[in-house]
C-alpha positions, -999 to +999 in steps of 0.1 A: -488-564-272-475-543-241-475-504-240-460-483-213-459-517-193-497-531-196-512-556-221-529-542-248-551-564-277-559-547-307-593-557-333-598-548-367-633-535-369-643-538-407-682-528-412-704-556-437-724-526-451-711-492-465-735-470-443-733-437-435-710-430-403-696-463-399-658-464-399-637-490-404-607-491-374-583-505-349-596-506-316-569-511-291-586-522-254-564-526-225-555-562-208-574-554-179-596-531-174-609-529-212-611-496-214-611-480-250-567-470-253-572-455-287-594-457-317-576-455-354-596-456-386-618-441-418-653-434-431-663-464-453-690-440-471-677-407-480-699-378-465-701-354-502-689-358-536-664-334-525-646-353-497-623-379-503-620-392-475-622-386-434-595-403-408-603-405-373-580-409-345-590-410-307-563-414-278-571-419-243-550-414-218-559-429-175-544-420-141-557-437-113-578-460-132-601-429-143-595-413-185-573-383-178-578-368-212-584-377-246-572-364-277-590-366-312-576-363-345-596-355-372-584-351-412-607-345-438-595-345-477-613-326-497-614-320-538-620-284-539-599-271-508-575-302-501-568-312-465-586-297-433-571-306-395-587-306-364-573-319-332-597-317-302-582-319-263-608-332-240-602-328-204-629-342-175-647-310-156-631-301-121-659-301-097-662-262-088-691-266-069-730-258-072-736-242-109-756-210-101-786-196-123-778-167-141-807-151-114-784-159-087-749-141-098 
């Protein structure tokens, strides 16, 4: 499959056991560098009686051969209070220089 002009292959990654914190997902690895392009699945073992169930979805985005930013979905049904979102932007640290001690500020 291409996207955005490079090969992509995508695997089906179904767990053999129902443990806690495995997922069951699409893993979707570019042509040529196999880096991670994005990450799409579930829980296979809910975390509480009260959740139905958890979706994950992680998107990475390069420039210059190097992950730009990544962005991860996360949706979490619930019985009691029904459906909690959380998105989470993830950026790489600009190098600002030596960290100081709090001594030294």
């Amino acid at each position: 499959m291409k996207t955005g002009g490079t090969i992509v292959y995508a695997f089906l990654i179904t767990p053999r056991k129902k443990w806690e914190g495995l997922i069951k997902c699409v893993l979707w690895l570019d042509g040529e560098t196999g880096a991670v392009v994005r990450q799409s699945g579930y829980l296979v073992k809910k975390p509480s009686i009260f959740v139905k169930r958890v979706d994950v979805t992680r998107e990475t985005t390069f420039r210059d051969g190097s992950a730009d930013m990544r962005v991860t979905h996360l949706s979490v049904d619930t019985r009691l209070v029904g459906r909690a979102e959380l998105i989470i932007h993830e950026r790489p640290c600009a190098d600002r220089g030596p960290v100081l001690s709090i001594a030294e500020r």
